[in-house]
C-alpha positions in Angstrom: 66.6 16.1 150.7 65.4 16.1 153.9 67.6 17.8 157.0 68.3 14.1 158.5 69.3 12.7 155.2 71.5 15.7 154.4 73.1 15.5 158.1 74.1 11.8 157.7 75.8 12.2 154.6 77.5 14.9 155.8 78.7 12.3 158.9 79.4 9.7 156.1 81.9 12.4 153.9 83.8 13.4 157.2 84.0 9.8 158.3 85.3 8.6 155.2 87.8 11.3 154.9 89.3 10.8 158.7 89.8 7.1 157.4 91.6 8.7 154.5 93.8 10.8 156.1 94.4 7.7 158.7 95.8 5.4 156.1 97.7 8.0 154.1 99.4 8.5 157.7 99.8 5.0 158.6 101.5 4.5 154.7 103.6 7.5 154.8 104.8 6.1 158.7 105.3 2.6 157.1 107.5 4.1 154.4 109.8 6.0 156.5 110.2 3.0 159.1 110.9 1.1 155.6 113.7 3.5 154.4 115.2 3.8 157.7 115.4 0.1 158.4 117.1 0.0 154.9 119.8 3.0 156.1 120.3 1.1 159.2 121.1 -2.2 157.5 125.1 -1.2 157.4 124.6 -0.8 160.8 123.8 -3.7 162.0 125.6 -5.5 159.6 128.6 -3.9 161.4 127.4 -5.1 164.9 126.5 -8.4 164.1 129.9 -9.1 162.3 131.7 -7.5 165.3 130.2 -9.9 167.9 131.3 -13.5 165.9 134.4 -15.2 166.0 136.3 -15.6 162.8 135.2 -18.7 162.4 131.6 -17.3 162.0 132.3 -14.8 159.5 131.7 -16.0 155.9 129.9 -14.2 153.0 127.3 -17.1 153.2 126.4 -16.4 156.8 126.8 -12.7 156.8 123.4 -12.1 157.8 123.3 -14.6 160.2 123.2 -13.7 163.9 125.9 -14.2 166.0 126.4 -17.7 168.1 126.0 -15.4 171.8 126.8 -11.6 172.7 130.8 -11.6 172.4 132.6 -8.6 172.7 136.3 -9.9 172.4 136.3 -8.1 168.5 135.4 -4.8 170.3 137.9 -5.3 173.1 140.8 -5.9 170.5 139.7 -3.7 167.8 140.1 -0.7 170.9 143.2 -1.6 172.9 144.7 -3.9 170.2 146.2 -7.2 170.3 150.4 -7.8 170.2 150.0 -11.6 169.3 147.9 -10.5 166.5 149.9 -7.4 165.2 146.7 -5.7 165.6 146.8 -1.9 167.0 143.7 -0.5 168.8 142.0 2.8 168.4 142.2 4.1 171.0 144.7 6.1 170.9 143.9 7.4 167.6 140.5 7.8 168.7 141.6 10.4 171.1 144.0 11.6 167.9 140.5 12.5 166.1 138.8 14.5 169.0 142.0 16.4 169.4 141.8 17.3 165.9 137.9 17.7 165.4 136.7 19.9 168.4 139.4 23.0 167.6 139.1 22.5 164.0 135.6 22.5 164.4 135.4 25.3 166.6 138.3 27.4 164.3 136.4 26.8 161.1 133.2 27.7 162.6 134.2 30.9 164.5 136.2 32.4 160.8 133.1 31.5 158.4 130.7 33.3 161.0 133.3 36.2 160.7 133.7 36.6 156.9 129.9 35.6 157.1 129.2 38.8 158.6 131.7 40.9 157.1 130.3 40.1 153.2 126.8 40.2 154.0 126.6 43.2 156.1 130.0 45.3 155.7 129.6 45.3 151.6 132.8 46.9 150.1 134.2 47.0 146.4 135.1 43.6 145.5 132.5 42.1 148.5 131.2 40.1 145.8 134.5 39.1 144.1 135.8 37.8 147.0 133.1 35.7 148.2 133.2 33.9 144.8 136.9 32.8 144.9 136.3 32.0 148.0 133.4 29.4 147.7 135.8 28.4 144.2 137.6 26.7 146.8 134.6 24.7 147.0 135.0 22.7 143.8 138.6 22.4 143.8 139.8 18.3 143.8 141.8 17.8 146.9 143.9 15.2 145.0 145.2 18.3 142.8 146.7 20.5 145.5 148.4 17.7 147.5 151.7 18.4 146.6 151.7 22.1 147.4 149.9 21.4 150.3 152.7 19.3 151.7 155.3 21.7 150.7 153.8 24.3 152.2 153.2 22.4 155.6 156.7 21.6 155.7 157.9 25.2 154.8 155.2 26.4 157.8 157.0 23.2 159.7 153.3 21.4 160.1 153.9 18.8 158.0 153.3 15.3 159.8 151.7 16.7 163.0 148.2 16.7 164.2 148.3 20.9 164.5 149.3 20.4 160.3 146.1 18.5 160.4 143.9 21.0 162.0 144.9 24.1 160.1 144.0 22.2 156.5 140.4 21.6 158.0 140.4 24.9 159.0 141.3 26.5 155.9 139.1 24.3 154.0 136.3 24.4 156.2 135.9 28.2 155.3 134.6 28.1 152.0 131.1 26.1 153.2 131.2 27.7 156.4 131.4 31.3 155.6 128.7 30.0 152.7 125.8 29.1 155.5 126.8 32.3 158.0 126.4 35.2 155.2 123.4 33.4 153.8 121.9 33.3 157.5 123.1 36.8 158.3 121.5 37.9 154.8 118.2 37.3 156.4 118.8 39.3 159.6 117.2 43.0 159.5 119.8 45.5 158.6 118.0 48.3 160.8 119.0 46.1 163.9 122.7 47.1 163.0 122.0 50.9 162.0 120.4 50.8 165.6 123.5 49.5 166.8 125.7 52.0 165.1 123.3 55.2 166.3 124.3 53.8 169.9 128.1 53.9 169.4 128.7 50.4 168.7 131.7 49.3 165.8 131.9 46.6 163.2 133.1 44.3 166.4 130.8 45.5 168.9 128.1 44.9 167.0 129.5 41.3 166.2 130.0 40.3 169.6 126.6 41.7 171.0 124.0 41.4 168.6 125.3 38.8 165.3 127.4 36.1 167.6 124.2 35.4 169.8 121.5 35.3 167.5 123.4 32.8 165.1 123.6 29.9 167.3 121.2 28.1 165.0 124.0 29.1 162.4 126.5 27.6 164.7 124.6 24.7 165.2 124.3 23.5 161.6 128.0 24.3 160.9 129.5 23.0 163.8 127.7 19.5 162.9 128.5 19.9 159.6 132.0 20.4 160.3 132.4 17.3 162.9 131.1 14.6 160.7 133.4 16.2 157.9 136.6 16.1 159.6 136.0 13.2 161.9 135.5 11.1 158.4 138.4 12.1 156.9 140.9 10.1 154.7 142.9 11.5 152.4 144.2 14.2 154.5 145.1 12.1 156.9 146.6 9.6 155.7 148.6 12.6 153.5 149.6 15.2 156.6 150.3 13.0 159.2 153.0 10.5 158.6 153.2 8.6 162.3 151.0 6.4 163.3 151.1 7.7 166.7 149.3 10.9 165.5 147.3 9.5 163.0 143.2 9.9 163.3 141.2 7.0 164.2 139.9 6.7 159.3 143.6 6.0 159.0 144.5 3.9 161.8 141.5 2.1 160.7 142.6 1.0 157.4 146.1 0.3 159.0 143.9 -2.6 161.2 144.0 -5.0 157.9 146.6 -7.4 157.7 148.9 -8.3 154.6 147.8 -11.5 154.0 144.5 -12.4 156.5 141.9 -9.6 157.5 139.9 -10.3 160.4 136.4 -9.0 159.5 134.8 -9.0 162.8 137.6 -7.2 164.2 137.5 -4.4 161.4 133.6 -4.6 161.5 133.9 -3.9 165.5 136.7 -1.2 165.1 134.2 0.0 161.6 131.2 0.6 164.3 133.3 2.1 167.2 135.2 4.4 165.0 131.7 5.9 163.5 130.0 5.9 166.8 130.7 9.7 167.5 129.3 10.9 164.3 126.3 8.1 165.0 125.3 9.8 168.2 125.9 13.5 167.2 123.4 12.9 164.7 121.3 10.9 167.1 121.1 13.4 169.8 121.9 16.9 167.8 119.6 16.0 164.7 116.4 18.0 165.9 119.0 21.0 166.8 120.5 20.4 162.9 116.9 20.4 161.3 116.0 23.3 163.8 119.2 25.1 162.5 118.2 24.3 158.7 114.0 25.9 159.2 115.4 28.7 161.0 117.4 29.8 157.6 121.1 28.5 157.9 121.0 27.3 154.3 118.8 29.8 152.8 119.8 32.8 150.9 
Protein backbone atom coordinates (compact mmCIF):
# COMPACT_ATOMS: atom_id res chain seq x y z
CA UNK A 1 0.00 0.00 0.00
CA UNK A 2 1.35 2.97 -1.25
CA UNK A 3 2.07 6.15 1.30
CA UNK A 4 -0.99 8.21 -0.51
CA UNK A 5 -3.32 5.29 -0.29
CA UNK A 6 -2.48 4.58 3.35
CA UNK A 7 -2.76 8.56 4.22
CA UNK A 8 -6.39 8.77 2.77
CA UNK A 9 -7.65 5.94 4.54
CA UNK A 10 -6.30 7.18 7.51
CA UNK A 11 -8.42 10.63 6.56
CA UNK A 12 -11.39 8.36 5.80
CA UNK A 13 -11.16 6.38 9.57
CA UNK A 14 -10.86 9.83 11.45
CA UNK A 15 -13.61 11.39 9.34
CA UNK A 16 -15.90 8.68 9.89
CA UNK A 17 -15.27 8.58 13.50
CA UNK A 18 -15.90 12.61 14.09
CA UNK A 19 -19.32 11.79 12.33
CA UNK A 20 -19.71 9.19 14.95
CA UNK A 21 -18.96 10.87 17.85
CA UNK A 22 -21.30 13.83 16.24
CA UNK A 23 -24.37 11.85 16.10
CA UNK A 24 -23.88 9.96 19.37
CA UNK A 25 -23.72 13.73 20.77
CA UNK A 26 -26.54 15.05 18.85
CA UNK A 27 -28.72 11.56 20.19
CA UNK A 28 -27.61 11.75 23.66
CA UNK A 29 -28.60 15.94 23.54
CA UNK A 30 -31.94 14.89 21.86
CA UNK A 31 -32.53 12.46 24.73
CA UNK A 32 -32.06 14.75 27.52
CA UNK A 33 -34.14 17.63 25.84
CA UNK A 34 -36.78 14.58 25.52
CA UNK A 35 -36.67 13.63 29.24
CA UNK A 36 -36.69 17.11 30.33
CA UNK A 37 -39.62 18.27 28.24
CA UNK A 38 -41.35 15.14 29.82
CA UNK A 39 -40.33 16.50 33.65
CA UNK A 40 -41.51 19.82 32.70
CA UNK A 41 -44.90 18.65 31.39
CA UNK A 42 -46.46 19.20 35.25
CA UNK A 43 -45.14 22.39 34.79
CA UNK A 44 -46.78 23.73 32.23
CA UNK A 45 -49.72 21.87 32.76
CA UNK A 46 -49.78 24.02 35.99
CA UNK A 47 -49.39 27.40 34.07
CA UNK A 48 -51.59 26.81 31.35
CA UNK A 49 -54.49 25.75 33.77
CA UNK A 50 -53.70 28.79 35.97
CA UNK A 51 -54.26 31.30 33.14
CA UNK A 52 -58.04 29.98 31.97
CA UNK A 53 -61.20 30.80 33.33
CA UNK A 54 -63.26 28.05 34.85
CA UNK A 55 -65.12 27.86 32.14
CA UNK A 56 -62.04 26.68 30.17
CA UNK A 57 -60.96 24.09 32.41
CA UNK A 58 -62.23 20.55 31.51
CA UNK A 59 -60.36 17.23 31.45
CA UNK A 60 -61.10 17.20 27.66
CA UNK A 61 -59.31 20.49 26.97
CA UNK A 62 -56.70 20.16 29.61
CA UNK A 63 -53.92 20.47 27.19
CA UNK A 64 -55.42 23.06 25.45
CA UNK A 65 -53.90 26.61 25.53
CA UNK A 66 -55.44 29.15 27.27
CA UNK A 67 -58.08 31.74 25.29
CA UNK A 68 -55.29 34.93 26.15
CA UNK A 69 -52.58 35.55 28.98
CA UNK A 70 -55.01 36.04 32.17
CA UNK A 71 -53.65 36.34 35.42
CA UNK A 72 -56.83 36.88 37.56
CA UNK A 73 -56.22 32.85 38.98
CA UNK A 74 -52.80 34.04 40.10
CA UNK A 75 -54.05 37.34 41.52
CA UNK A 76 -56.75 35.38 43.64
CA UNK A 77 -54.88 32.33 44.42
CA UNK A 78 -52.12 35.06 46.28
CA UNK A 79 -54.32 37.68 48.04
CA UNK A 80 -57.53 35.61 48.04
CA UNK A 81 -60.97 36.30 47.17
CA UNK A 82 -63.89 36.99 50.18
CA UNK A 83 -66.84 36.47 47.63
CA UNK A 84 -65.30 33.31 46.81
CA UNK A 85 -64.25 32.05 50.38
CA UNK A 86 -61.03 31.63 48.86
CA UNK A 87 -57.81 32.58 51.09
CA UNK A 88 -54.55 33.60 49.41
CA UNK A 89 -51.01 32.58 50.08
CA UNK A 90 -49.54 34.99 50.83
CA UNK A 91 -49.49 35.18 54.03
CA UNK A 92 -48.64 31.69 54.45
CA UNK A 93 -46.12 32.08 51.91
CA UNK A 94 -44.27 34.27 54.20
CA UNK A 95 -45.31 31.50 57.05
CA UNK A 96 -42.95 28.96 54.97
CA UNK A 97 -39.85 31.34 54.60
CA UNK A 98 -40.13 32.06 58.32
CA UNK A 99 -39.96 28.52 58.97
CA UNK A 100 -37.50 27.25 56.14
CA UNK A 101 -34.46 29.68 56.30
CA UNK A 102 -33.71 29.11 60.39
CA UNK A 103 -34.68 25.62 60.10
CA UNK A 104 -32.60 25.31 57.29
CA UNK A 105 -29.82 27.11 58.76
CA UNK A 106 -30.30 25.20 62.45
CA UNK A 107 -30.30 21.79 60.88
CA UNK A 108 -27.42 22.56 58.76
CA UNK A 109 -25.09 24.24 61.34
CA UNK A 110 -25.86 20.86 64.04
CA UNK A 111 -25.24 18.07 61.30
CA UNK A 112 -21.90 19.90 60.32
CA UNK A 113 -21.18 19.81 64.11
CA UNK A 114 -21.88 16.10 64.93
CA UNK A 115 -20.36 15.71 61.38
CA UNK A 116 -17.14 16.68 62.65
CA UNK A 117 -17.27 15.46 65.95
CA UNK A 118 -17.83 11.52 64.72
CA UNK A 119 -15.57 11.65 61.93
CA UNK A 120 -12.64 13.34 63.42
CA UNK A 121 -13.05 13.28 67.44
CA UNK A 122 -13.69 9.18 67.48
CA UNK A 123 -14.56 8.21 71.13
CA UNK A 124 -16.02 4.84 72.51
CA UNK A 125 -19.48 4.42 71.24
CA UNK A 126 -18.47 7.08 68.07
CA UNK A 127 -19.83 4.45 65.99
CA UNK A 128 -22.89 3.49 68.15
CA UNK A 129 -24.11 6.74 68.11
CA UNK A 130 -23.87 7.63 64.65
CA UNK A 131 -26.10 4.47 63.91
CA UNK A 132 -29.08 5.39 66.15
CA UNK A 133 -28.78 8.37 65.00
CA UNK A 134 -29.20 7.82 61.15
CA UNK A 135 -32.08 5.01 62.64
CA UNK A 136 -33.94 8.05 62.81
CA UNK A 137 -33.71 7.96 59.29
CA UNK A 138 -36.18 5.07 58.61
CA UNK A 139 -38.52 5.81 61.28
CA UNK A 140 -42.42 6.44 59.71
CA UNK A 141 -43.32 9.89 60.76
CA UNK A 142 -46.99 8.72 60.99
CA UNK A 143 -45.78 6.46 64.07
CA UNK A 144 -44.37 9.13 66.37
CA UNK A 145 -47.19 11.68 65.90
CA UNK A 146 -48.72 11.39 68.94
CA UNK A 147 -45.69 11.72 71.14
CA UNK A 148 -44.61 14.30 69.05
CA UNK A 149 -47.60 16.38 69.91
CA UNK A 150 -47.45 15.60 73.51
CA UNK A 151 -44.17 16.56 73.81
CA UNK A 152 -44.66 19.92 71.89
CA UNK A 153 -47.38 20.76 74.17
CA UNK A 154 -45.39 19.73 77.37
CA UNK A 155 -42.26 22.01 75.70
CA UNK A 156 -45.47 24.60 75.03
CA UNK A 157 -44.66 24.49 70.95
CA UNK A 158 -47.45 22.86 70.04
CA UNK A 159 -49.48 24.83 67.28
CA UNK A 160 -46.85 27.56 66.65
CA UNK A 161 -44.53 28.03 63.80
CA UNK A 162 -41.25 27.90 66.33
CA UNK A 163 -43.02 24.10 67.20
CA UNK A 164 -42.65 23.80 63.55
CA UNK A 165 -39.02 24.68 63.18
CA UNK A 166 -37.60 22.62 65.99
CA UNK A 167 -39.31 19.24 64.43
CA UNK A 168 -37.38 20.05 61.07
CA UNK A 169 -34.59 20.71 63.03
CA UNK A 170 -34.40 17.66 64.95
CA UNK A 171 -35.32 15.60 62.03
CA UNK A 172 -33.12 17.27 59.69
CA UNK A 173 -30.07 15.86 61.74
CA UNK A 174 -30.03 12.39 60.94
CA UNK A 175 -29.31 13.22 56.83
CA UNK A 176 -27.53 16.15 57.61
CA UNK A 177 -24.94 15.02 60.00
CA UNK A 178 -24.93 11.83 57.37
CA UNK A 179 -23.42 14.16 54.32
CA UNK A 180 -20.98 16.36 56.78
CA UNK A 181 -19.05 13.29 58.50
CA UNK A 182 -18.99 11.55 55.14
CA UNK A 183 -17.39 14.87 53.62
CA UNK A 184 -15.21 15.48 56.58
CA UNK A 185 -14.08 11.64 56.32
CA UNK A 186 -12.37 12.68 53.20
CA UNK A 187 -10.46 15.75 54.64
CA UNK A 188 -6.71 14.95 55.61
CA UNK A 189 -6.38 14.22 59.29
CA UNK A 190 -2.68 15.71 59.35
CA UNK A 191 -4.38 19.17 58.62
CA UNK A 192 -5.98 18.91 62.16
CA UNK A 193 -2.81 17.34 64.01
CA UNK A 194 -1.18 20.57 62.45
CA UNK A 195 -3.77 22.46 63.96
CA UNK A 196 -3.44 21.00 67.37
CA UNK A 197 0.68 21.34 67.30
CA UNK A 198 -0.26 25.22 66.94
CA UNK A 199 -2.50 25.35 70.02
CA UNK A 200 -5.79 25.26 68.49
CA UNK A 201 -8.95 23.02 70.39
CA UNK A 202 -11.72 20.85 69.12
CA UNK A 203 -13.59 24.43 68.45
CA UNK A 204 -10.83 26.38 67.14
CA UNK A 205 -10.09 24.00 64.76
CA UNK A 206 -13.85 23.93 63.72
CA UNK A 207 -14.24 27.45 63.27
CA UNK A 208 -10.91 28.02 61.33
CA UNK A 209 -10.05 25.23 59.28
CA UNK A 210 -13.56 22.56 59.00
CA UNK A 211 -16.40 25.47 58.86
CA UNK A 212 -14.73 27.07 55.76
CA UNK A 213 -13.63 24.42 53.75
CA UNK A 214 -17.20 22.67 53.84
CA UNK A 215 -19.12 25.17 52.09
CA UNK A 216 -19.66 22.63 49.28
CA UNK A 217 -21.06 20.54 52.34
CA UNK A 218 -23.14 23.38 53.20
CA UNK A 219 -24.26 23.85 49.93
CA UNK A 220 -25.71 20.45 49.22
CA UNK A 221 -27.37 20.33 52.70
CA UNK A 222 -28.69 23.52 52.84
CA UNK A 223 -30.61 22.78 49.43
CA UNK A 224 -31.43 19.67 50.49
CA UNK A 225 -32.94 20.87 53.60
CA UNK A 226 -35.06 23.86 51.74
CA UNK A 227 -36.88 21.77 49.26
CA UNK A 228 -37.55 19.28 52.23
CA UNK A 229 -39.17 21.52 54.60
CA UNK A 230 -40.66 24.00 52.20
CA UNK A 231 -42.63 20.74 50.77
CA UNK A 232 -43.86 19.71 53.77
CA UNK A 233 -47.35 18.20 54.79
CA UNK A 234 -47.83 16.19 57.40
CA UNK A 235 -46.09 18.15 59.83
CA UNK A 236 -47.81 20.88 59.09
CA UNK A 237 -50.84 20.25 58.91
CA UNK A 238 -50.11 18.19 62.44
CA UNK A 239 -48.07 21.03 64.53
CA UNK A 240 -49.73 24.00 63.60
CA UNK A 241 -53.31 24.20 64.30
CA UNK A 242 -54.20 28.01 62.98
CA UNK A 243 -54.48 28.84 59.85
CA UNK A 244 -52.80 32.09 60.36
CA UNK A 245 -49.47 30.24 61.06
CA UNK A 246 -49.88 27.56 58.77
CA UNK A 247 -47.13 27.07 55.83
CA UNK A 248 -48.09 27.83 52.33
CA UNK A 249 -48.50 22.91 51.59
CA UNK A 250 -51.32 23.37 54.07
CA UNK A 251 -52.93 26.51 53.26
CA UNK A 252 -52.79 25.03 49.93
CA UNK A 253 -54.94 22.19 50.32
CA UNK A 254 -57.23 24.41 52.57
CA UNK A 255 -57.79 26.45 48.92
CA UNK A 256 -60.34 23.57 47.77
CA UNK A 257 -63.84 24.13 48.46
CA UNK A 258 -66.51 21.60 49.93
CA UNK A 259 -68.55 21.14 47.16
CA UNK A 260 -66.77 23.07 43.83
CA UNK A 261 -62.83 23.30 43.34
CA UNK A 262 -61.72 25.87 41.11
CA UNK A 263 -58.86 24.15 39.23
CA UNK A 264 -57.25 27.08 37.68
CA UNK A 265 -57.13 28.82 40.95
CA UNK A 266 -55.41 25.68 42.72
CA UNK A 267 -53.25 25.08 39.51
CA UNK A 268 -52.12 28.98 39.90
CA UNK A 269 -51.77 28.83 43.77
CA UNK A 270 -49.96 24.85 42.76
CA UNK A 271 -47.28 26.87 40.59
CA UNK A 272 -46.74 29.89 42.88
CA UNK A 273 -46.41 27.79 45.96
CA UNK A 274 -43.50 25.54 44.21
CA UNK A 275 -41.89 28.44 42.60
CA UNK A 276 -39.15 28.90 45.50
CA UNK A 277 -38.03 25.35 45.36
CA UNK A 278 -38.33 25.86 41.18
CA UNK A 279 -35.79 28.54 41.21
CA UNK A 280 -33.43 27.27 44.03
CA UNK A 281 -32.91 24.42 41.82
CA UNK A 282 -32.81 26.68 38.72
CA UNK A 283 -30.14 28.90 39.91
CA UNK A 284 -28.26 26.79 42.80
CA UNK A 285 -28.28 23.39 40.74
CA UNK A 286 -24.59 23.75 39.32
CA UNK A 287 -23.60 24.80 43.08
CA UNK A 288 -25.71 21.36 44.24
CA UNK A 289 -23.93 19.14 41.47
CA UNK A 290 -20.60 21.11 42.33
CA UNK A 291 -21.27 20.24 46.10
CA UNK A 292 -22.08 16.40 45.10
CA UNK A 293 -18.29 15.91 42.76
CA UNK A 294 -16.56 17.66 45.43
CA UNK A 295 -17.55 14.55 47.88
CA UNK A 296 -20.64 15.66 50.04
CA UNK A 297 -22.30 12.24 49.53
CA UNK A 298 -19.26 10.15 49.37
CA UNK A 299 -17.91 8.09 52.23
Amino acid sequence: MSATTLSETKSKLRTRSRVQVRWSRVATYAALVIAALFYLLPVYMLFITGMKSFQEVSLARMWDLPSGFHFDSYLQAWFGSEAQGITGLAHNFLNSLVLAVPATLGSAILGSMNGYVLAKWKFRGSDLVFTLMLFGMFIPYQSILIPLVKTLQVMGLYGSLPGLIFVHIVYGIPITTLIFRNYYAGIPTELLEASKIDGAGILGIYRHIMFPISMPGFVVVMIWQFQSIWNDFLFGVIVTSRPNVQPITVALNNMAGSYIVEWNVQMAGSLLAALPTLLVFIFLGRYFMRGLLAGSLKG
